[in-house]
Backbone bond lengths (Angstrom), bond angles and torsions (degrees), N, CA, C in turn:
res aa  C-N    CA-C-N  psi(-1)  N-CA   C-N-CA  omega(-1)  CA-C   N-CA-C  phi
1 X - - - 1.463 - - 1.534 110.55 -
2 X 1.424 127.62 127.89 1.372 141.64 -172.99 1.476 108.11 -122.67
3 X 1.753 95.95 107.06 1.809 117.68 175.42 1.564 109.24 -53.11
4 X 1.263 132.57 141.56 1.806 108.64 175.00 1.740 80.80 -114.92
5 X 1.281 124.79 162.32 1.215 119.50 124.11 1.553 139.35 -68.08
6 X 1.354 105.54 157.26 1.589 112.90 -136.53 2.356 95.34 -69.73
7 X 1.461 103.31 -34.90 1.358 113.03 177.15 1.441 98.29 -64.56
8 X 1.233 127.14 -38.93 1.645 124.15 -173.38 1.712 104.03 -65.35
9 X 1.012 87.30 -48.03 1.706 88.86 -169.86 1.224 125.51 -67.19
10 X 1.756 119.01 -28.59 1.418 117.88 160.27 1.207 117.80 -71.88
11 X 1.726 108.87 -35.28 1.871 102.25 169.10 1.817 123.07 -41.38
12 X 1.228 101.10 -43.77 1.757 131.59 173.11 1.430 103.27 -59.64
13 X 1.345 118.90 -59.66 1.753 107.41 -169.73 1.816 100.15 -82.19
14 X 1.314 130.73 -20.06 1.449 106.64 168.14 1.728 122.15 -71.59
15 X 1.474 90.01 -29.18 2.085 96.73 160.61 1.365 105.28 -66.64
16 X 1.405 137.95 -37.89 1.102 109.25 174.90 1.635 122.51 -74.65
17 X 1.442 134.35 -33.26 1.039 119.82 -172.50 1.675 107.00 -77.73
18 X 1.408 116.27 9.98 1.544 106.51 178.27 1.860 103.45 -85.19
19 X 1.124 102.70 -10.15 1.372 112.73 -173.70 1.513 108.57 -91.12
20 X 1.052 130.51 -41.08 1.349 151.33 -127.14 2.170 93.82 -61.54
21 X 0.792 126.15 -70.93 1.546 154.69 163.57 1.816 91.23 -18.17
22 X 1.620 114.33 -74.09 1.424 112.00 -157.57 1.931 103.07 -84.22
23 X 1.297 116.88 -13.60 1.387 131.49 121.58 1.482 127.79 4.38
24 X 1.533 91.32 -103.06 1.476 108.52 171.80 1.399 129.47 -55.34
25 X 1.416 112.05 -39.74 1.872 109.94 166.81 1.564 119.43 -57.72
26 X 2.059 101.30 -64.72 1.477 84.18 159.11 2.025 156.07 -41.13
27 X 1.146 98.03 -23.29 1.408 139.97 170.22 1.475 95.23 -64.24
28 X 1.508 123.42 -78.02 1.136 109.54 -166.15 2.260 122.63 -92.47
29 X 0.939 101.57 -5.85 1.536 123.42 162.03 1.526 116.54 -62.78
30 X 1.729 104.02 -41.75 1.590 108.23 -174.57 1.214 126.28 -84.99
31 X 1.698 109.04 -8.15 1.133 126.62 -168.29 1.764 115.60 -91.91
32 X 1.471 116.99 98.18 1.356 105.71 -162.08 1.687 110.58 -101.64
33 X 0.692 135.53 159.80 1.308 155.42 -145.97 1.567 105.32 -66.04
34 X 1.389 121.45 -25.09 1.547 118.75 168.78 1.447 109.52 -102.41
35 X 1.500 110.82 32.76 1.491 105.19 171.47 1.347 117.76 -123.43
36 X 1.206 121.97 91.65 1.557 130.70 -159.96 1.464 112.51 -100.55
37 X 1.827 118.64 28.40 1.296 123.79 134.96 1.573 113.65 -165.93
38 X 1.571 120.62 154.43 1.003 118.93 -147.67 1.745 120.59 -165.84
39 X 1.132 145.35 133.36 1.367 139.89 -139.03 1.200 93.24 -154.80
40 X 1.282 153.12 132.58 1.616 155.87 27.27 1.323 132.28 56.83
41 X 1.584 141.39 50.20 1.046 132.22 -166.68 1.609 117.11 38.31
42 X 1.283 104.69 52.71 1.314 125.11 173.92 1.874 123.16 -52.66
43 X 1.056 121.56 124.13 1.806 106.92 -157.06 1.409 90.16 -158.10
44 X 1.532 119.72 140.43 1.136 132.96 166.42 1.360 106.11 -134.06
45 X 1.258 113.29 130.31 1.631 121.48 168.07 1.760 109.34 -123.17
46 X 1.220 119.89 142.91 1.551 138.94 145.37 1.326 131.82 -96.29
47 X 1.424 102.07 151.91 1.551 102.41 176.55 1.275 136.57 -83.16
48 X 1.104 139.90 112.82 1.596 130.61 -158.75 1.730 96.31 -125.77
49 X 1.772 99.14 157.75 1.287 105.50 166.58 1.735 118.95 -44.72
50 X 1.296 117.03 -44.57 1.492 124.48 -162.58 1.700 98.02 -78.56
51 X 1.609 137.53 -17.36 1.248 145.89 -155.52 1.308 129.90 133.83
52 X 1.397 117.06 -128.67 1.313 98.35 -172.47 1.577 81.68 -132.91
53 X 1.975 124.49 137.75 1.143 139.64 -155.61 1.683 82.05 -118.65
54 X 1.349 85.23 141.24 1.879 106.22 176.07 1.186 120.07 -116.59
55 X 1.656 120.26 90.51 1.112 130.36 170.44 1.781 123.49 -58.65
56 X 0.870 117.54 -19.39 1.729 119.89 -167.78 1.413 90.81 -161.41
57 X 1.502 131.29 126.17 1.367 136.55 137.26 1.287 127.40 -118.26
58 X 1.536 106.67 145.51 1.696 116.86 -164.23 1.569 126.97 40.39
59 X 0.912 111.65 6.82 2.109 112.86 175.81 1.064 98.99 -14.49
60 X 1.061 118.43 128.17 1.734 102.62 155.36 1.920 86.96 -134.02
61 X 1.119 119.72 131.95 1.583 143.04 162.01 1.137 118.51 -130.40
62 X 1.879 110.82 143.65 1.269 121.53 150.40 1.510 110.24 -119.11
63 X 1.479 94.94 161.62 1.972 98.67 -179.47 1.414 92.18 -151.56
64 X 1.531 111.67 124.86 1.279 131.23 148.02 1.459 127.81 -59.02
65 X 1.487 94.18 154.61 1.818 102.64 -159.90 1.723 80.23 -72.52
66 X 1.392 119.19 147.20 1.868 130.23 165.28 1.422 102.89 85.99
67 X 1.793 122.55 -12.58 1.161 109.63 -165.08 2.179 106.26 -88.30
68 X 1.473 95.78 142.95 1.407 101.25 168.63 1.445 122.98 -100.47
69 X 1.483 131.39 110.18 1.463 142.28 153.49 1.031 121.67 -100.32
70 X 1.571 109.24 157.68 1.368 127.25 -172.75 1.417 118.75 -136.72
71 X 1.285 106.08 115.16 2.213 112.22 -154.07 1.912 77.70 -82.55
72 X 1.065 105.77 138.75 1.650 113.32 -176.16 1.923 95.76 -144.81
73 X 1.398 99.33 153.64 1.626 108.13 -161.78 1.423 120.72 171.80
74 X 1.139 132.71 -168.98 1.692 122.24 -170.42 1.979 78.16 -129.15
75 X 1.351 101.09 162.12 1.126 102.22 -174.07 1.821 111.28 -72.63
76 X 1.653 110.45 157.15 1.525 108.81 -158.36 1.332 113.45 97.18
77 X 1.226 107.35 -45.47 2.018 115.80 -162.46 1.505 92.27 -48.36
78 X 1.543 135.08 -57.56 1.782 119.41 -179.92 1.042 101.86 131.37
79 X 1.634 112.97 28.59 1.464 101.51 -163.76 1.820 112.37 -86.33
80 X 1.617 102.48 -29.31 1.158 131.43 151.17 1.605 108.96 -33.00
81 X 1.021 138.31 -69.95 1.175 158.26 -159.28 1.656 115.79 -64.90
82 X 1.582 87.06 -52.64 1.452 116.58 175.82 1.740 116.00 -57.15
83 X 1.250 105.20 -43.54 1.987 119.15 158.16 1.107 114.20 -61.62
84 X 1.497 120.06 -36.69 1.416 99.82 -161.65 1.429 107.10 -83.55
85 X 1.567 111.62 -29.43 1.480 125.78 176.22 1.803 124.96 -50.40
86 X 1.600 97.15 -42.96 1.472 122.22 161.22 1.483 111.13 -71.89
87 X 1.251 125.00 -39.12 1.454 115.49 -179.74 1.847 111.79 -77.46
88 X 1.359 119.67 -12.18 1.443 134.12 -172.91 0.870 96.05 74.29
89 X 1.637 139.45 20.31 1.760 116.81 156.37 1.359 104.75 -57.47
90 X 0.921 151.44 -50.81 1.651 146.62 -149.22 1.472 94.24 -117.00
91 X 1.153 90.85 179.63 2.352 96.12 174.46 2.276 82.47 -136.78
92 X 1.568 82.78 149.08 1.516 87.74 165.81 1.500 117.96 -95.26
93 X 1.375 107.47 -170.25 1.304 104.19 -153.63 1.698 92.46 -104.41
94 X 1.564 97.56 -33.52 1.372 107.22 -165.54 2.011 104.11 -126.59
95 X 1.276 121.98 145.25 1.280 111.65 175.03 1.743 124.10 84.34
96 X 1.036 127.23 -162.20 1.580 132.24 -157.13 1.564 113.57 -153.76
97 X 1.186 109.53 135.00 1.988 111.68 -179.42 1.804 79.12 -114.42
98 X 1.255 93.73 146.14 1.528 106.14 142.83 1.378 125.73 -146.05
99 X 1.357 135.48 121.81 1.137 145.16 -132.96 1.797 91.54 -141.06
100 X 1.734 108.36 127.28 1.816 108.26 -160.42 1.137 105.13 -9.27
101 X 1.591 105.07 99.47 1.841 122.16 157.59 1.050 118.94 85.72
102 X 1.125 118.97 -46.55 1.197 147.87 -169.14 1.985 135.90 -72.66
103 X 1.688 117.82 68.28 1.026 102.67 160.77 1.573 154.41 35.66
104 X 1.575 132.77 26.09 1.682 106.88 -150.38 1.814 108.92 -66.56
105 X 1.179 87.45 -20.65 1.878 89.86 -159.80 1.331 88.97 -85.15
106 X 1.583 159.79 10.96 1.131 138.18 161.82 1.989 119.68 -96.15
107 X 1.490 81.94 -1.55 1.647 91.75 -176.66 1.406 100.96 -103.14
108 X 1.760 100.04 172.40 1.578 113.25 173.22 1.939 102.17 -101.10
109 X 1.103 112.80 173.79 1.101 129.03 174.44 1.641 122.39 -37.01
110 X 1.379 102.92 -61.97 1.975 91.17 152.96 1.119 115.94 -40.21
111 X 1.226 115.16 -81.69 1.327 113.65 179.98 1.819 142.45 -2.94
112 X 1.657 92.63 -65.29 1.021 113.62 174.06 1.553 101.73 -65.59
113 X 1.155 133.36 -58.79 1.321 134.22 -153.68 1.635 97.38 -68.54
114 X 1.459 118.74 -38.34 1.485 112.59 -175.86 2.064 94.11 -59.71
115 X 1.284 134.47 -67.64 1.223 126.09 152.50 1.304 125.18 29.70
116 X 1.603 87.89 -94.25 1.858 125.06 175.23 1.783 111.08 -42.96
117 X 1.473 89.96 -41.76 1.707 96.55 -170.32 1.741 99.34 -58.46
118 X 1.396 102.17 -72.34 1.322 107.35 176.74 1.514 153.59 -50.01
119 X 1.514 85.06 -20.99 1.793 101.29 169.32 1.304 126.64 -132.66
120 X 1.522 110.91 -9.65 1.172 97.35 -171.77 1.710 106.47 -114.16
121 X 1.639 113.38 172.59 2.198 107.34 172.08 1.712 80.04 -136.31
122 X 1.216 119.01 172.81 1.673 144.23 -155.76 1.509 98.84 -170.56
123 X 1.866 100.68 108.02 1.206 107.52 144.24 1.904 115.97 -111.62
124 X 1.371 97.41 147.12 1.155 106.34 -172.47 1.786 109.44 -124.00
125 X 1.452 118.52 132.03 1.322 128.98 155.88 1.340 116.09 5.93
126 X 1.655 96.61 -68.17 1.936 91.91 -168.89 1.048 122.36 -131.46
127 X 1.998 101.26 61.80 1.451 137.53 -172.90 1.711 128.74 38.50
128 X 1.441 108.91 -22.73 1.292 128.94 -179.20 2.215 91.26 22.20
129 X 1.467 89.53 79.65 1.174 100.47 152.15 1.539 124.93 -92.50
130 X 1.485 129.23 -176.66 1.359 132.41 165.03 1.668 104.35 -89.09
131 X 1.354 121.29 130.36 1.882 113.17 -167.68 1.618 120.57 -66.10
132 X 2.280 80.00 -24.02 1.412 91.80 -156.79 1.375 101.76 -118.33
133 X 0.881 115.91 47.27 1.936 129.72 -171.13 1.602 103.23 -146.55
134 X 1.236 120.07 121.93 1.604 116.56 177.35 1.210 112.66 -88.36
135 X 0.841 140.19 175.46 1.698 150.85 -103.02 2.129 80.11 -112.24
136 X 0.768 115.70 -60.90 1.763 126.82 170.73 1.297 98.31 -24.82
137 X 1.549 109.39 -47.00 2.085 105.48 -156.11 1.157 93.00 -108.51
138 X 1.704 130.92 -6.78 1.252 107.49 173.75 1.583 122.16 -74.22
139 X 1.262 88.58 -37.30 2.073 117.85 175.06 1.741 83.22 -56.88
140 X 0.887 128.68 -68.32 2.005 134.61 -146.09 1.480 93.22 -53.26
141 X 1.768 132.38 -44.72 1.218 132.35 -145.61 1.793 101.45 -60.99
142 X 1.073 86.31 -64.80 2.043 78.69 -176.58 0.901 120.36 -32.21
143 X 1.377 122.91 -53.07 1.143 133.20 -173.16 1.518 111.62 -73.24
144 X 1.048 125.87 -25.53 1.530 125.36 175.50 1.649 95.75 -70.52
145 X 1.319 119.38 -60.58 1.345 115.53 -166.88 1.335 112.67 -50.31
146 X 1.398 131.37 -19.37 1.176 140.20 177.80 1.460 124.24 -86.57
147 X 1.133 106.55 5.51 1.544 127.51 170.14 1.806 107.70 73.94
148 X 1.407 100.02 37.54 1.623 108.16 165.10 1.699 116.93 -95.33
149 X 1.605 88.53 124.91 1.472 88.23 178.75 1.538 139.90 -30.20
150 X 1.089 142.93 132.18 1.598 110.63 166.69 1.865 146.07 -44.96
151 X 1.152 98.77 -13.00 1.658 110.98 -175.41 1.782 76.91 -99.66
152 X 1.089 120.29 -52.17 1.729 99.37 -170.82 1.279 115.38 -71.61
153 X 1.446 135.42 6.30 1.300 130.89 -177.91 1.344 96.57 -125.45
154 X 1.208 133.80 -33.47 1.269 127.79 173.15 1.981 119.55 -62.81
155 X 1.440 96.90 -28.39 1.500 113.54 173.08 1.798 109.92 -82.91
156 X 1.051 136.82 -40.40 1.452 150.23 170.45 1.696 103.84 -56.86
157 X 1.504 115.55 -46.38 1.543 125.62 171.92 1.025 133.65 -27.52
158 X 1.580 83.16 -65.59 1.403 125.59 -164.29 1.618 102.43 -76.91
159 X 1.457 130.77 -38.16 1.033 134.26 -169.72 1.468 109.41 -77.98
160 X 1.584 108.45 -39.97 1.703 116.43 152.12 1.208 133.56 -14.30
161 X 1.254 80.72 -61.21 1.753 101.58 -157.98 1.652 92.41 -80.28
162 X 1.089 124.13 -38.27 1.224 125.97 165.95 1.665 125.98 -7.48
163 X 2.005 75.66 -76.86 1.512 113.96 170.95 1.369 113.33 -18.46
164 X 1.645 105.65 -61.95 1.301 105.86 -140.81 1.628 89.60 -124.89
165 X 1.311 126.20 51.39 1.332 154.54 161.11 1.460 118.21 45.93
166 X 1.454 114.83 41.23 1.582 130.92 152.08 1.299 128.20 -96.00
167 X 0.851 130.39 40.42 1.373 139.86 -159.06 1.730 99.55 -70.99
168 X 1.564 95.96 -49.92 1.545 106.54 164.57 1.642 138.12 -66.55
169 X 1.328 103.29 -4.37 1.483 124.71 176.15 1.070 110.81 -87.01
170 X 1.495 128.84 -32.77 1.790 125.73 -161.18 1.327 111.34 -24.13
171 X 1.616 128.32 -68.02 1.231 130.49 -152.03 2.115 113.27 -93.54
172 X 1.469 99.87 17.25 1.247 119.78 -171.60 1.959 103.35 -84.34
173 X 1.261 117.90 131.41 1.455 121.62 166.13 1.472 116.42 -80.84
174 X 1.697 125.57 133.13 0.939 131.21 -155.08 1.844 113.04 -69.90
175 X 1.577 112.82 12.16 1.384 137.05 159.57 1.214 100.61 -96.36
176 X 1.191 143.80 -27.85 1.507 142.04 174.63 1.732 107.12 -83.17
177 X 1.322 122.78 24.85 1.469 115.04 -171.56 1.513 116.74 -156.88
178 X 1.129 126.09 115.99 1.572 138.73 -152.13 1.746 94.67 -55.54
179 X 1.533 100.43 169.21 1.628 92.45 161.48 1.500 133.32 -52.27
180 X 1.374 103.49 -46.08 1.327 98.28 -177.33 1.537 127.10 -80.21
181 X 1.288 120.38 -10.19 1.309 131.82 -172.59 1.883 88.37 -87.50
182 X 1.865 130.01 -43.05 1.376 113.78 170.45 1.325 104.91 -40.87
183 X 1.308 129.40 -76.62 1.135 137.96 -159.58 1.385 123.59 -41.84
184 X 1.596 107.16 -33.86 1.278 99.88 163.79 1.560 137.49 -82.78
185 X 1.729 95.42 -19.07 1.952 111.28 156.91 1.433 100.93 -50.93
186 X 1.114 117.83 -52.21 1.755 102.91 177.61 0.818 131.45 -74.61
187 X 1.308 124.66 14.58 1.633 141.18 -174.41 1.555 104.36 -94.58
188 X 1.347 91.16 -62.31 1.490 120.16 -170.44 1.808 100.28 -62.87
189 X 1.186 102.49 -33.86 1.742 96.64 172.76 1.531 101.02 -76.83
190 X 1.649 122.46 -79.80 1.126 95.42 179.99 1.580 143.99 -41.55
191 X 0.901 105.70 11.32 1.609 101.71 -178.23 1.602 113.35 -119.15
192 X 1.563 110.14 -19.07 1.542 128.04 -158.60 1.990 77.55 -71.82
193 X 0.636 126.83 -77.35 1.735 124.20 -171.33 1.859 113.31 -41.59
194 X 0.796 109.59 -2.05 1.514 117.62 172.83 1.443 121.16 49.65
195 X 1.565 117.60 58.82 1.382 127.53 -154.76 1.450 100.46 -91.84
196 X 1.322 101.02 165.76 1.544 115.94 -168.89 1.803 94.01 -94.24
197 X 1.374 129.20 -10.30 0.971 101.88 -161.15 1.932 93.36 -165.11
198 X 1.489 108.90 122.65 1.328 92.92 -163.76 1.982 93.08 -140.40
199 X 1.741 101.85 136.02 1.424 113.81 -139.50 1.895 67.24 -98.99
200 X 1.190 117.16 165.36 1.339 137.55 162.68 1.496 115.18 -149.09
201 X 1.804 111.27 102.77 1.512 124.64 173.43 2.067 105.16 -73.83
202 X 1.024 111.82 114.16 1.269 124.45 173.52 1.877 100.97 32.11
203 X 0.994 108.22 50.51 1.727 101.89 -174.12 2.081 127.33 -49.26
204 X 0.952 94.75 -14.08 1.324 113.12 173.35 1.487 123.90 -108.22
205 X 1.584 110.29 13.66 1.673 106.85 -159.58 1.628 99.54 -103.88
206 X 1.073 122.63 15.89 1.960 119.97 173.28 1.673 99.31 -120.85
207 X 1.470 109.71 17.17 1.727 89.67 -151.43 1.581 99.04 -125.54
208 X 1.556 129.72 147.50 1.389 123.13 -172.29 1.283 105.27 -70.24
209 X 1.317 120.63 -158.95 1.586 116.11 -161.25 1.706 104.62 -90.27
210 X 1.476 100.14 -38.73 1.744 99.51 173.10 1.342 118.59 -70.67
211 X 1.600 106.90 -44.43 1.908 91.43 154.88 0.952 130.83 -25.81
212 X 1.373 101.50 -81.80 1.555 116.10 171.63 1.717 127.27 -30.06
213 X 1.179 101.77 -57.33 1.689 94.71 172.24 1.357 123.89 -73.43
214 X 1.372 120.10 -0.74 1.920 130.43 -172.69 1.347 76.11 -105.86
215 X 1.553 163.12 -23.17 1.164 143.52 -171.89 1.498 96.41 -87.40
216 X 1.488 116.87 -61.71 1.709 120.67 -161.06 1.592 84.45 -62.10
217 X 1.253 136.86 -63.90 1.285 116.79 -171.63 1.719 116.75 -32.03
218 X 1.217 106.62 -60.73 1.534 112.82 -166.47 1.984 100.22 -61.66
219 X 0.780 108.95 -59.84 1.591 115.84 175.47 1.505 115.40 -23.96
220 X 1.343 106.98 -61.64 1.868 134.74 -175.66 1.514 98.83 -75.43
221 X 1.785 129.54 -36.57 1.300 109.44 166.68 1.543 135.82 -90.85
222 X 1.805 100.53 2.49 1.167 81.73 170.91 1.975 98.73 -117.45
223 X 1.141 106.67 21.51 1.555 111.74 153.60 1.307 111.02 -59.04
224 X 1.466 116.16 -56.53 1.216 121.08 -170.97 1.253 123.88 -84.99
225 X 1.498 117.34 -27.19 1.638 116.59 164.47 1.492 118.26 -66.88
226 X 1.540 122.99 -40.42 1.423 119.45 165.99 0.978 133.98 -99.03
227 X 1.716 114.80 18.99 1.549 135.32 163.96 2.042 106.58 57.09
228 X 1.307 91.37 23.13 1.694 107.05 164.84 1.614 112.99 -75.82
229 X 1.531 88.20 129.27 1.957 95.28 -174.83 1.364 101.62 -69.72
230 X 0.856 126.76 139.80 1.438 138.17 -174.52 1.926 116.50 -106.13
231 X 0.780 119.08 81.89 2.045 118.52 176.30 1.343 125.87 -91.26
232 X 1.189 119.92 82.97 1.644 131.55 -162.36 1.266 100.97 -99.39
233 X 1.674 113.06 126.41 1.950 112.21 160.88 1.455 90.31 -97.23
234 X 1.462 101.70 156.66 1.701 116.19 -170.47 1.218 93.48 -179.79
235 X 1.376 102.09 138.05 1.746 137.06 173.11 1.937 104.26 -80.92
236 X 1.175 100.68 -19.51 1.625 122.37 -173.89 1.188 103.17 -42.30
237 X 1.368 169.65 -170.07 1.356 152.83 88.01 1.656 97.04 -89.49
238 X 1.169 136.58 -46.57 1.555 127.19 -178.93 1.771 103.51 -78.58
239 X 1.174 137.37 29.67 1.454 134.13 164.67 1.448 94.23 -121.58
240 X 1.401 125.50 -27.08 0.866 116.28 -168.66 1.662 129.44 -88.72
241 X 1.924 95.99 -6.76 1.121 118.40 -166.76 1.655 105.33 -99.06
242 X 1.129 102.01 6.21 1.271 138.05 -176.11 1.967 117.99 -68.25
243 X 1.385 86.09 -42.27 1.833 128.45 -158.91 1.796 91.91 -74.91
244 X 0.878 114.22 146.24 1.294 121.03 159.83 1.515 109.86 -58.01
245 X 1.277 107.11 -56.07 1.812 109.51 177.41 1.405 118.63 -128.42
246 X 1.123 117.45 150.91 1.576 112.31 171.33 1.318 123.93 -119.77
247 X 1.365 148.61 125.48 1.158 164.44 -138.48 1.216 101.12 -139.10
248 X 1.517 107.05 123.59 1.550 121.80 -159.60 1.297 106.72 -122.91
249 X 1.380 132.00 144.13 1.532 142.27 -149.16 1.462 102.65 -137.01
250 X 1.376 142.02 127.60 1.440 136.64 171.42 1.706 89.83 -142.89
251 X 1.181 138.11 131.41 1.442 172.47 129.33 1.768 86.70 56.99
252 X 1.516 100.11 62.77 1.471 132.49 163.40 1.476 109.89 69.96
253 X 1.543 126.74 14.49 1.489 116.55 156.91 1.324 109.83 -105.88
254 X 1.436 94.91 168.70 1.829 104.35 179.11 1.223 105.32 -95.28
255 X 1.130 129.43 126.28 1.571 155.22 160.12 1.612 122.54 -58.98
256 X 1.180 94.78 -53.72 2.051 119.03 -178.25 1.354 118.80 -110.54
């Protein structure tokens, strides 16, 4: 992470908006039709007592529709940051995401989330299940929010969970279910919506070692059965070697 001073940094953002225009064409010219995500001198800065702290500078990425990467880094590097920016949780400070076709940095927060609904699934570290919803309604929620009936989301769930070999869990509370069996309720949710593009926060980092490999297995096969791009941060180096590509992070630039 690199402090700027606060005079440096406006000197820097009036160079950037002289650019901004020949920017945006390149941006959208380079972007070819099997690339269903994509970054622009991507840059996030915060404000700190000492100036302004630089979490991410210049990223520039592409990711193919089916393709699997893995953002890899020492902790700090932004790799964290770097997902959430691509997923439109956050907006950057500097630069452009585009996620199928689609703009994130020109929208507001609806926006993005209408987006999210439609293309993207999120597994996360520490499953962020519902406590009080069993493994059936945790899978059902997306799909409810999406204005799917209940017999059609409860049937899609169920077929989920299937997937990823709970069939016998349905009516189990996510306190009634080991680590690795959560992890796979969140599998089975992220995937039950059939997204083009599915973010993975350290997905293996609460889980023992056989967990862990019955998760990356399931992850990588149904990458490849529903030709869903797959974007995993991981401390892993053998999950990560896993990935079609790996994308390397050192004190918020890309390396690889």
């Amino acid at each position: 992470m690199v402090r700027l001073p606060e005079a440096a940094w406006q000197a820097e953002k009036t160079g950037m908006k002289a650019s901004i225009t020949m920017m945006n064409e390149r941006f959208e010219n380079d972007m070819d039709d099997d690339i269903v995500l994509g970054t622009d001198n991507l840059g996030k800065q915060v404000s700190s007592p000492e100036g302004r702290l630089t979490i991410l500078d210049a990223v520039n990425l592409r990711v193919r529709a089916g393709e699997s990467i893995a953002l890899v880094g020492p902790s700090g590097a932004g790799k964290t940051t770097l997902l959430a920016l691509l997923a439109g949780l956050d907006r950057p400070t500097t630069g452009r995401v585009r996620l199928c076709g689609e703009d994130l940095t020109a929208m507001d927060e609806d926006g993005r989330a209408q987006v999210r609904g439609r293309h993207v699934g999120f597994v996360f570290q520490s499953f962020h299940l519902v406590p009080s919803l069993t493994a059936l309604e945790n899978v059902m929620l997306p799909l409810e929010l999406t204005g799917a009936s209940a017999r059609d989301a409860a049937a899609r769930a169920r077929a989920a969970l299937v997937s990823v070999g709970l069939e016998r869990r349905t009516t189990h509370y996510p306190k009634q279910l080991s680590g690795g069996e959560k992890q796979r309720v969140a599998i089975a949710r992220a995937f039950v919506t059939e997204p083009s593009i599915l973010f993975a926060d350290e997905p293996t980092g609460n889980l023992d070692t056989a967990s862990g490999d019955r998760v990356a297995d399931l992850l990588f096969r149904l990458n490849e059965k529903s030709n869903t791009t797959l974007v995993l941060v991981t401390h892993d180096r053998e999950l990560a070697g896993r990935c079609n590509r790996i994308v390397e992070l050192d004190a918020g630039r890309m390396l690889s």
